[in-house]
PDB file of N, CA, C and O in Angstrom:
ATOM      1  N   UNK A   1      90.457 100.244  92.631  1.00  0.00           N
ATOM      2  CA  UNK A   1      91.450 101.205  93.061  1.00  0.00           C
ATOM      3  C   UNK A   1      92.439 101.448  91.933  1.00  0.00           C
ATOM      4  O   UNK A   1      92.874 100.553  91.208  1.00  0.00           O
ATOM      5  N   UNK A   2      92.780 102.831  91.839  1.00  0.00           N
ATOM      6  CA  UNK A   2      93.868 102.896  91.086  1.00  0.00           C
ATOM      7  C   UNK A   2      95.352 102.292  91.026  1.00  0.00           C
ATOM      8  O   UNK A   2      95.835 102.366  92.155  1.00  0.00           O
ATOM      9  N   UNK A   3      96.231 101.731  90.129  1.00  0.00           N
ATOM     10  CA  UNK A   3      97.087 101.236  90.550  1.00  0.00           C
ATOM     11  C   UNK A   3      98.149 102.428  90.680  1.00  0.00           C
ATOM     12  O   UNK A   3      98.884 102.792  89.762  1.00  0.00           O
ATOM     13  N   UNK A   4      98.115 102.946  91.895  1.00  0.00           N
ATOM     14  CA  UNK A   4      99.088 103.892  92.466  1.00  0.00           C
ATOM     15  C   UNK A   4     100.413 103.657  91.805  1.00  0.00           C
ATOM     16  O   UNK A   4     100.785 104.267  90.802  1.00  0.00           O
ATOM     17  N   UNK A   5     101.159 102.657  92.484  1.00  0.00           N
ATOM     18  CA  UNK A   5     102.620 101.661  91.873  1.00  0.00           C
ATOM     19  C   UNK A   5     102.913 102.318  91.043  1.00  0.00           C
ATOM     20  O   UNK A   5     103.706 103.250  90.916  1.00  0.00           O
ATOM     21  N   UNK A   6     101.875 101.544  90.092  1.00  0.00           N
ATOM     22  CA  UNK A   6     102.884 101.636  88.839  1.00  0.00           C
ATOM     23  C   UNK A   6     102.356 103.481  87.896  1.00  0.00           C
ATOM     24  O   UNK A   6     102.908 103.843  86.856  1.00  0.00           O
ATOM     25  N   UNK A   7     101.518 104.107  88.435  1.00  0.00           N
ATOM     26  CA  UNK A   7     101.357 105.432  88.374  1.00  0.00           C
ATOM     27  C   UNK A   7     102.972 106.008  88.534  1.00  0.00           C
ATOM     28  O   UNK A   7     103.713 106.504  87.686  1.00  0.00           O
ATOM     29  N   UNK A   8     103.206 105.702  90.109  1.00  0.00           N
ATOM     30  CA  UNK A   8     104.574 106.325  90.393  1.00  0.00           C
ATOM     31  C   UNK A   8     105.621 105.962  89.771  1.00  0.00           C
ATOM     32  O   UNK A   8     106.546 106.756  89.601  1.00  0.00           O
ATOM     33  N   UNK A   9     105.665 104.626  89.296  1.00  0.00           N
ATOM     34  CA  UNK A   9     106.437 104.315  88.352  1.00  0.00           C
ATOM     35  C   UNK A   9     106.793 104.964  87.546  1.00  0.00           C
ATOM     36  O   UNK A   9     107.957 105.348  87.431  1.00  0.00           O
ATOM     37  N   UNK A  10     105.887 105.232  86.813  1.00  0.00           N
ATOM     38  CA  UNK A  10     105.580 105.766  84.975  1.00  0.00           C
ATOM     39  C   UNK A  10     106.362 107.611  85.682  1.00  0.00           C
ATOM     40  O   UNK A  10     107.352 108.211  85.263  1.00  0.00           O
ATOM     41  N   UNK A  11     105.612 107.913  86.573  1.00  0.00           N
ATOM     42  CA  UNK A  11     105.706 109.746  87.413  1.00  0.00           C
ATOM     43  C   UNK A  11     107.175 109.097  87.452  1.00  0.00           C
ATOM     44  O   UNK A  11     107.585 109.284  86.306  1.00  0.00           O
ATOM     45  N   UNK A  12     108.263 108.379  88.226  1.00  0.00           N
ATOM     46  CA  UNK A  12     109.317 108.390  88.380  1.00  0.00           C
ATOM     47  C   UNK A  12     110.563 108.707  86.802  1.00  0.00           C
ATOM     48  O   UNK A  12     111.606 109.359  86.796  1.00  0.00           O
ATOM     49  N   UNK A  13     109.975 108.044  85.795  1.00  0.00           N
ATOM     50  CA  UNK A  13     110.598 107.681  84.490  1.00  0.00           C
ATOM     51  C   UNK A  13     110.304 109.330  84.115  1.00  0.00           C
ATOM     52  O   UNK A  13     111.141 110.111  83.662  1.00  0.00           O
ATOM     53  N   UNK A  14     109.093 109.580  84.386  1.00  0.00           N
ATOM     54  CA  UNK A  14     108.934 111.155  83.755  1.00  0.00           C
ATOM     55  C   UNK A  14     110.251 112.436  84.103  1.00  0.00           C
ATOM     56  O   UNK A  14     110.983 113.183  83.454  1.00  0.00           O
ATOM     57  N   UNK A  15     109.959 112.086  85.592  1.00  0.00           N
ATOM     58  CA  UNK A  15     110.955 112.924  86.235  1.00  0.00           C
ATOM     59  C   UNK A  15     112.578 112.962  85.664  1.00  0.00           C
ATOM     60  O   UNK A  15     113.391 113.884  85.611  1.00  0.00           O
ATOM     61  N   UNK A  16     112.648 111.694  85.311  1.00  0.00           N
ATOM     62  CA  UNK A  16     114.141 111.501  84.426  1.00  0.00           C
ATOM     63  C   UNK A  16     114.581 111.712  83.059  1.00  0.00           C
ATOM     64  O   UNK A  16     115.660 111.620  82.475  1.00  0.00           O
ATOM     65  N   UNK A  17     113.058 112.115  82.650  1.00  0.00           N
ATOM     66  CA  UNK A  17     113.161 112.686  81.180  1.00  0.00           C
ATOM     67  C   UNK A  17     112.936 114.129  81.020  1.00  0.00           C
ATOM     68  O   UNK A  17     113.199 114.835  80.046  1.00  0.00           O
ATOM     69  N   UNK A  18     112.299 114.507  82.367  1.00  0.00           N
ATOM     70  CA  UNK A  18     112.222 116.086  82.552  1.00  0.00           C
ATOM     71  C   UNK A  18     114.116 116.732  82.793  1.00  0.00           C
ATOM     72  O   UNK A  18     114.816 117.716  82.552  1.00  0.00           O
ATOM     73  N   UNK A  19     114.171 115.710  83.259  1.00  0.00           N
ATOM     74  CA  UNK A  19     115.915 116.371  84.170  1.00  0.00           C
ATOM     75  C   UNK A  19     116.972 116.365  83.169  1.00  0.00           C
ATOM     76  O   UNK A  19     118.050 116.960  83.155  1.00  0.00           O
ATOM     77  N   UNK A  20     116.274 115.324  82.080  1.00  0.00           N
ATOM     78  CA  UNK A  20     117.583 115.627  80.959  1.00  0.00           C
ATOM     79  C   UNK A  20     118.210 114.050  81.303  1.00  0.00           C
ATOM     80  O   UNK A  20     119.410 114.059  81.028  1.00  0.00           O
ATOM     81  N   UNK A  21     117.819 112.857  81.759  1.00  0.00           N
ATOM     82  CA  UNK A  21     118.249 112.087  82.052  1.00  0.00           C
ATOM     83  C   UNK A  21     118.266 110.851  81.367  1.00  0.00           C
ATOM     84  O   UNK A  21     117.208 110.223  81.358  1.00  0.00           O
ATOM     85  N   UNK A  22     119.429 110.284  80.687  1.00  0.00           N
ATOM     86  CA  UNK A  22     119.779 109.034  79.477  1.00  0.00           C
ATOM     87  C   UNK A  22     120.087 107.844  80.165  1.00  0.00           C
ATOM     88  O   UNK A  22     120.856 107.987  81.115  1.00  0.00           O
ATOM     89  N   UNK A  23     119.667 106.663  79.916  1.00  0.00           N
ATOM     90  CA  UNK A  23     120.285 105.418  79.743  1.00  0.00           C
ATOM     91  C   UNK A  23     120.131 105.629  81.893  1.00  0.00           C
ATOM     92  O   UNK A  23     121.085 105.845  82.640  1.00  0.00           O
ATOM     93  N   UNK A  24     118.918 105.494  82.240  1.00  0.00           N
ATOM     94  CA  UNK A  24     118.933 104.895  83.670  1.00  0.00           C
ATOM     95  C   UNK A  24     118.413 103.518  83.330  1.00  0.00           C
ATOM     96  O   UNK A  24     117.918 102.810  82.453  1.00  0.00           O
ATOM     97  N   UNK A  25     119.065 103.626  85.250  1.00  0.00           N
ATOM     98  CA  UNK A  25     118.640 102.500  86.040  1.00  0.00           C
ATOM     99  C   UNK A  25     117.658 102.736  86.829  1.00  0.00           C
ATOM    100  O   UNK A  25     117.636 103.920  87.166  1.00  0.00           O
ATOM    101  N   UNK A  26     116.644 101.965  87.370  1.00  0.00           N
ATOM    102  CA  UNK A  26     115.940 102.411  88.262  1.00  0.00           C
ATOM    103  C   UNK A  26     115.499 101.062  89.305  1.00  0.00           C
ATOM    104  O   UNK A  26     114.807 100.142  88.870  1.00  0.00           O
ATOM    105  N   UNK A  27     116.000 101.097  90.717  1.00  0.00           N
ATOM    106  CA  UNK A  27     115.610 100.403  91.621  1.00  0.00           C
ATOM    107  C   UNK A  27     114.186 101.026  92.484  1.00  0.00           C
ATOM    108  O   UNK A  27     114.252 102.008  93.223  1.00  0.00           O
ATOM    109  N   UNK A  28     113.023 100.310  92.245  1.00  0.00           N
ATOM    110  CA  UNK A  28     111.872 100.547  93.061  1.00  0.00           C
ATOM    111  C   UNK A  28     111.324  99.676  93.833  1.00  0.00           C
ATOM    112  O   UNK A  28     111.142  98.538  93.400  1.00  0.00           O
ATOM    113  N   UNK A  29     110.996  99.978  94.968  1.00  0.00           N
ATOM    114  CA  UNK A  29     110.977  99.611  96.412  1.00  0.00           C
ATOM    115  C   UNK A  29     108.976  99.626  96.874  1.00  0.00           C
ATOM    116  O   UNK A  29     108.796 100.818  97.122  1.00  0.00           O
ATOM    117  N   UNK A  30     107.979  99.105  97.013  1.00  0.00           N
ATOM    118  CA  UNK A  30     107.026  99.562  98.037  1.00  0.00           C
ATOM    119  C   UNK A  30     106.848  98.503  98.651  1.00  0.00           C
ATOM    120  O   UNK A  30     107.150  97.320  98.493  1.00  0.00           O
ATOM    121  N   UNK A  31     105.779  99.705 100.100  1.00  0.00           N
ATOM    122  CA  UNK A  31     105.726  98.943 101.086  1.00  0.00           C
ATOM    123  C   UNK A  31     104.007  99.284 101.261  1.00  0.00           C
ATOM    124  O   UNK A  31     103.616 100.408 100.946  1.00  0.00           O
ATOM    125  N   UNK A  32     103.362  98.611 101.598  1.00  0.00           N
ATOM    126  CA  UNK A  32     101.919  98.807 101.257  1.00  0.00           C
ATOM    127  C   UNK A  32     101.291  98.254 102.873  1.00  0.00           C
ATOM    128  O   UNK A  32     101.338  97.058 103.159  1.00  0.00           O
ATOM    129  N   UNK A  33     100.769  99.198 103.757  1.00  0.00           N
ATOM    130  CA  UNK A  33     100.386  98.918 105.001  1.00  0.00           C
ATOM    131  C   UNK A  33      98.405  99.280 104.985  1.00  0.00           C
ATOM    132  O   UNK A  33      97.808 100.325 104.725  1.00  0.00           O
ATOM    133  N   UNK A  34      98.005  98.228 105.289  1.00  0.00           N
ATOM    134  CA  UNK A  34      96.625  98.455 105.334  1.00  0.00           C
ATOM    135  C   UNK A  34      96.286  99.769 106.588  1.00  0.00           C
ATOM    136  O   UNK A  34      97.152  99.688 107.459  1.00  0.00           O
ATOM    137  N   UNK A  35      95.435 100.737 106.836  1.00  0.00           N
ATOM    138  CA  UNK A  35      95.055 101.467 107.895  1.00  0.00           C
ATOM    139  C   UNK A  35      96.368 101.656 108.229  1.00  0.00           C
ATOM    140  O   UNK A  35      96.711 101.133 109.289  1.00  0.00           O
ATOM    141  N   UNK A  36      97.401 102.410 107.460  1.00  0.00           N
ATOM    142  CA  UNK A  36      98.492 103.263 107.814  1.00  0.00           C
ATOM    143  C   UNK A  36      98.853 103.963 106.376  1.00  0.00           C
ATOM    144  O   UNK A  36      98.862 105.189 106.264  1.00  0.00           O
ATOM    145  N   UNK A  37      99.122 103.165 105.391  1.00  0.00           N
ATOM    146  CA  UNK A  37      99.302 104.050 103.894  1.00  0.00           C
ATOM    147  C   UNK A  37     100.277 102.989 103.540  1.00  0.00           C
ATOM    148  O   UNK A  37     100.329 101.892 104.097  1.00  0.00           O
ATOM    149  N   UNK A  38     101.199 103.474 102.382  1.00  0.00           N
ATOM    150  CA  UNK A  38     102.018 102.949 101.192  1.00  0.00           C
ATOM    151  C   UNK A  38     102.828 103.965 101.173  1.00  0.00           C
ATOM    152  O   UNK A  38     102.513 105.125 101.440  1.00  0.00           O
ATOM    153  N   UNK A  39     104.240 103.445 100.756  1.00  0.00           N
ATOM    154  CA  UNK A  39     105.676 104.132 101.151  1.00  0.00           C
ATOM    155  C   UNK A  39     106.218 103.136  99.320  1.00  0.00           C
ATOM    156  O   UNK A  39     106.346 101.965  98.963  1.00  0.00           O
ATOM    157  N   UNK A  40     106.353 104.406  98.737  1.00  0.00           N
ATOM    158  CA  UNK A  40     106.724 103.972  97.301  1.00  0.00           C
ATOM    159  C   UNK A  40     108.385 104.441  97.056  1.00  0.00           C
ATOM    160  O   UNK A  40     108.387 105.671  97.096  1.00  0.00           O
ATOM    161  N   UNK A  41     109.075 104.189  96.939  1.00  0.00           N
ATOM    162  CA  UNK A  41     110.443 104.248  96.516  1.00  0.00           C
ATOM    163  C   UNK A  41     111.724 104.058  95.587  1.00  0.00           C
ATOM    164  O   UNK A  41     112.588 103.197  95.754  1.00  0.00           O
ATOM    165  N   UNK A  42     111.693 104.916  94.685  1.00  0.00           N
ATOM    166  CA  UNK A  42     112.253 104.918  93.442  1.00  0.00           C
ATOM    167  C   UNK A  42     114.051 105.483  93.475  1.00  0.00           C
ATOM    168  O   UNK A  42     114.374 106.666  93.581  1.00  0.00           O
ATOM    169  N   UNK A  43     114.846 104.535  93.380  1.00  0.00           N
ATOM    170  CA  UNK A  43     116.782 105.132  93.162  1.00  0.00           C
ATOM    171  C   UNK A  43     116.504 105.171  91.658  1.00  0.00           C
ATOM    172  O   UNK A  43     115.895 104.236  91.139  1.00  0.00           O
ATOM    173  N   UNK A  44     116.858 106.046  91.055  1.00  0.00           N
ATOM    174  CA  UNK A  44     117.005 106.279  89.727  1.00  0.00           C
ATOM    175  C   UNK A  44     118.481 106.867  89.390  1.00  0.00           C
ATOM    176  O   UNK A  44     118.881 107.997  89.668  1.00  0.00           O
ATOM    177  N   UNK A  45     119.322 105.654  88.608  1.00  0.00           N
ATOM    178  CA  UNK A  45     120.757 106.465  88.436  1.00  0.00           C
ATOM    179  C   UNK A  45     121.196 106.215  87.242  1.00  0.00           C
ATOM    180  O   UNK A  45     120.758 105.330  86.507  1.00  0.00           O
ATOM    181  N   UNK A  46     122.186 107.069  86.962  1.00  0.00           N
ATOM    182  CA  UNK A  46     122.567 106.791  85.431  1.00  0.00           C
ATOM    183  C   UNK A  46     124.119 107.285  85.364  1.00  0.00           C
ATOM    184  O   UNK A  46     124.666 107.452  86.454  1.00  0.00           O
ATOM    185  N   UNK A  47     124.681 107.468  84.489  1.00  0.00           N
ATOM    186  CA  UNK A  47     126.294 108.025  84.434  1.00  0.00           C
ATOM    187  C   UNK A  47     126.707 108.893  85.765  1.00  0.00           C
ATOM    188  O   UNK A  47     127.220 108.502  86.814  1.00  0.00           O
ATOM    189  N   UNK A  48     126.208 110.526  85.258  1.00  0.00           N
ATOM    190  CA  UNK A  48     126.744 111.265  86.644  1.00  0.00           C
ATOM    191  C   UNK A  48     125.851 111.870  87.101  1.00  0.00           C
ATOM    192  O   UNK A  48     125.897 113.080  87.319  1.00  0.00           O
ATOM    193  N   UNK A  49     124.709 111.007  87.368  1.00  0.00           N
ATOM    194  CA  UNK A  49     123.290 111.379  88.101  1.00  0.00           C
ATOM    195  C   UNK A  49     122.272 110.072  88.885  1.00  0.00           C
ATOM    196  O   UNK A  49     121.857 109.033  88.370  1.00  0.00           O
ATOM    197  N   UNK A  50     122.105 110.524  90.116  1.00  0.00           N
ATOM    198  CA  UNK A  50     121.274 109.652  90.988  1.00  0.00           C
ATOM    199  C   UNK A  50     120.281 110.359  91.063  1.00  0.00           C
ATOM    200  O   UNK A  50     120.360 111.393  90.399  1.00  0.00           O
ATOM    201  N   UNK A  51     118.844 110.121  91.934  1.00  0.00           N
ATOM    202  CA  UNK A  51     118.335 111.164  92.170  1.00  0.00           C
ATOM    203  C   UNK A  51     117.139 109.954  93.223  1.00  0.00           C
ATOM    204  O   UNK A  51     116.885 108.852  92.738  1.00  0.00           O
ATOM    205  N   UNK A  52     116.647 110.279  94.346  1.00  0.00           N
ATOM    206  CA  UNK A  52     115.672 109.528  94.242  1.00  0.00           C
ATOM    207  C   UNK A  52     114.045 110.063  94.642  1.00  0.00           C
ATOM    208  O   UNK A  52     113.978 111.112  95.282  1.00  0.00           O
ATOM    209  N   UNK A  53     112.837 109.409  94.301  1.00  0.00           N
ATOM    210  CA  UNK A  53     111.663 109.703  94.206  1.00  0.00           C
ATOM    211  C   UNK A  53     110.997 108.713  95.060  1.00  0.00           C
ATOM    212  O   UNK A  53     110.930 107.484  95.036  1.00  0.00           O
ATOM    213  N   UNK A  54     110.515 109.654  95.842  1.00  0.00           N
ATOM    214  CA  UNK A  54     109.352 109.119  96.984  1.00  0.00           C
ATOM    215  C   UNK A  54     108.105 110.238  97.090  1.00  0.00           C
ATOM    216  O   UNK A  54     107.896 111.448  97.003  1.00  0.00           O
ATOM    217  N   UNK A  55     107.256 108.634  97.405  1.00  0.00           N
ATOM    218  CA  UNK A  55     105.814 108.642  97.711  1.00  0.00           C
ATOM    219  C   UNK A  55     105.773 108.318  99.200  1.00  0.00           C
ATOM    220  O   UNK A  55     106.530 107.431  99.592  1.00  0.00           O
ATOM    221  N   UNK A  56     104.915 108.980 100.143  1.00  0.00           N
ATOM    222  CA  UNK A  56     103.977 108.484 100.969  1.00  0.00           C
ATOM    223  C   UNK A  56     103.038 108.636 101.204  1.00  0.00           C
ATOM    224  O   UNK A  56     102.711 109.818 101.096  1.00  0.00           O
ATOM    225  N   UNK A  57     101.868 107.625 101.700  1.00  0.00           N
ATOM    226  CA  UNK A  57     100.519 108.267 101.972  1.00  0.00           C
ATOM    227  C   UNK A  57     100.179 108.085 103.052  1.00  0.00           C
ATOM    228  O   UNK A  57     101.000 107.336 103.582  1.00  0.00           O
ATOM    229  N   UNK A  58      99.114 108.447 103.968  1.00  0.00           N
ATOM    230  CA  UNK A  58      98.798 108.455 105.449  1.00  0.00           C
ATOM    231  C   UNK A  58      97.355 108.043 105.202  1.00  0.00           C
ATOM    232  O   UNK A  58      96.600 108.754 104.538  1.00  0.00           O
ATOM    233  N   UNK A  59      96.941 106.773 105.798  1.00  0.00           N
ATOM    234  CA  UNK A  59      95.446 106.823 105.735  1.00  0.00           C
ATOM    235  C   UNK A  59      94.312 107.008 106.827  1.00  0.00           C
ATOM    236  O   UNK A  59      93.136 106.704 106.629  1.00  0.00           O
ATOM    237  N   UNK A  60      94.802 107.535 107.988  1.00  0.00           N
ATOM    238  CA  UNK A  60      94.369 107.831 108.695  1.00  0.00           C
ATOM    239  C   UNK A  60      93.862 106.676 109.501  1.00  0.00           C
ATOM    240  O   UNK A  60      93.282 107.273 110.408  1.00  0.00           O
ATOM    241  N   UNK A  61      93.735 105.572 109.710  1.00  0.00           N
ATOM    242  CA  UNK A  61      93.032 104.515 109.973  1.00  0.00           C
ATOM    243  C   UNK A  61      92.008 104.440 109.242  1.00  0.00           C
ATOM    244  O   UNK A  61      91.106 105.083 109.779  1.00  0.00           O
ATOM    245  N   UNK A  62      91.665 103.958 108.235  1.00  0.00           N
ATOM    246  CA  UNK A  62      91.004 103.458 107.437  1.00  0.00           C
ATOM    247  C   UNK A  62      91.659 103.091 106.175  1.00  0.00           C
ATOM    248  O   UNK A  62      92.698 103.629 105.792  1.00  0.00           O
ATOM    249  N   UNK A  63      90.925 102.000 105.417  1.00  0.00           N
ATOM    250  CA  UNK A  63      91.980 101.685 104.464  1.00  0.00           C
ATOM    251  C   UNK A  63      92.796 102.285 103.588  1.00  0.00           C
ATOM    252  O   UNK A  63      92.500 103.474 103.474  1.00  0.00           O
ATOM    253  N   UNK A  64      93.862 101.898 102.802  1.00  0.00           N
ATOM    254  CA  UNK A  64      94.843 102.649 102.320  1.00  0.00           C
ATOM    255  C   UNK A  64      94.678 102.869 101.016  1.00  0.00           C
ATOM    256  O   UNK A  64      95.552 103.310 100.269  1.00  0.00           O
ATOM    257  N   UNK A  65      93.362 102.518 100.647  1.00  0.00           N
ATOM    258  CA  UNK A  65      92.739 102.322  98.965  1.00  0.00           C
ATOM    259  C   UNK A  65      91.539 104.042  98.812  1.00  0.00           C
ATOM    260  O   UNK A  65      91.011 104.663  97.890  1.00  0.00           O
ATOM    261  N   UNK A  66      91.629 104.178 100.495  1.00  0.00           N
ATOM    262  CA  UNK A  66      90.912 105.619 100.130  1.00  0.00           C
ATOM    263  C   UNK A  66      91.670 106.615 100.939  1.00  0.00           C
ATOM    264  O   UNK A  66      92.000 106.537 102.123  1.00  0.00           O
ATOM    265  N   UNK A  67      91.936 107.809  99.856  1.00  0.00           N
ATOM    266  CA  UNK A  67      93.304 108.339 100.398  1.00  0.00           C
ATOM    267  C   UNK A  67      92.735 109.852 100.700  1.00  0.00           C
ATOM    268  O   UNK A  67      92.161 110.684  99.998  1.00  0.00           O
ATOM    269  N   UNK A  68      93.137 109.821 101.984  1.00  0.00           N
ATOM    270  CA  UNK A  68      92.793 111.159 102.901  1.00  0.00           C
ATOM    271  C   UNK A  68      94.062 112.031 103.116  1.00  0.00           C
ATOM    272  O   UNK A  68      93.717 113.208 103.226  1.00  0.00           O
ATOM    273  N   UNK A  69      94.868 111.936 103.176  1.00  0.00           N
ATOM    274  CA  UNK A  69      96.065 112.596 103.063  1.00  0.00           C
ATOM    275  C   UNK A  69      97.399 112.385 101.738  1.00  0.00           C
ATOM    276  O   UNK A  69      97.328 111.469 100.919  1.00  0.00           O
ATOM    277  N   UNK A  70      98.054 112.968 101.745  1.00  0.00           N
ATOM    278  CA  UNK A  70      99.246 112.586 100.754  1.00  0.00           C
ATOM    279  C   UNK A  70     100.096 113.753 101.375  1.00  0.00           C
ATOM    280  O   UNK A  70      99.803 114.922 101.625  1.00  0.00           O
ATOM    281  N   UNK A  71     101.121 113.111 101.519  1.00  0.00           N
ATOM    282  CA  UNK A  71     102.111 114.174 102.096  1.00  0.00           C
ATOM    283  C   UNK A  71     103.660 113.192 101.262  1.00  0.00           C
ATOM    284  O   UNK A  71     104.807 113.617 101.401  1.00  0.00           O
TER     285      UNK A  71
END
């Protein structure tokens, strides 16, 4: 399986270099549910900017390593 995580990770850091964004912090959060999905959660803050980045996935009942939805 791909390592989603730290995908969103790396996608979160991007987003803060797209926005024009110096010298963050970043608090990240997941929650990883077999036959329900993964809830990924990124606070990214810095001087006079927060912003935060979320993931969820839905797996329909079946495992959460094969992904049928993304919303």
């Amino acid at each position: 399986m791909t390592d989603l995580y730290s995908e969103f990770q790396a996608a979160s850091r991007l987003v803060a270099k797209i926005l024009g964004v110096a010298d963050t912090n970043t608090k990240s959060e997941k929650y990883e549910t077999p036959k329900v999905g993964v809830d990924y959660v990124s606070d990214v803050f810095a001087k006079n900017v927060r912003f935060n980045f979320h993931l969820r996935t839905e797996s329909r009942g079946s495992s959460f390593d094969k992904w049928i939805s993304l919303s």
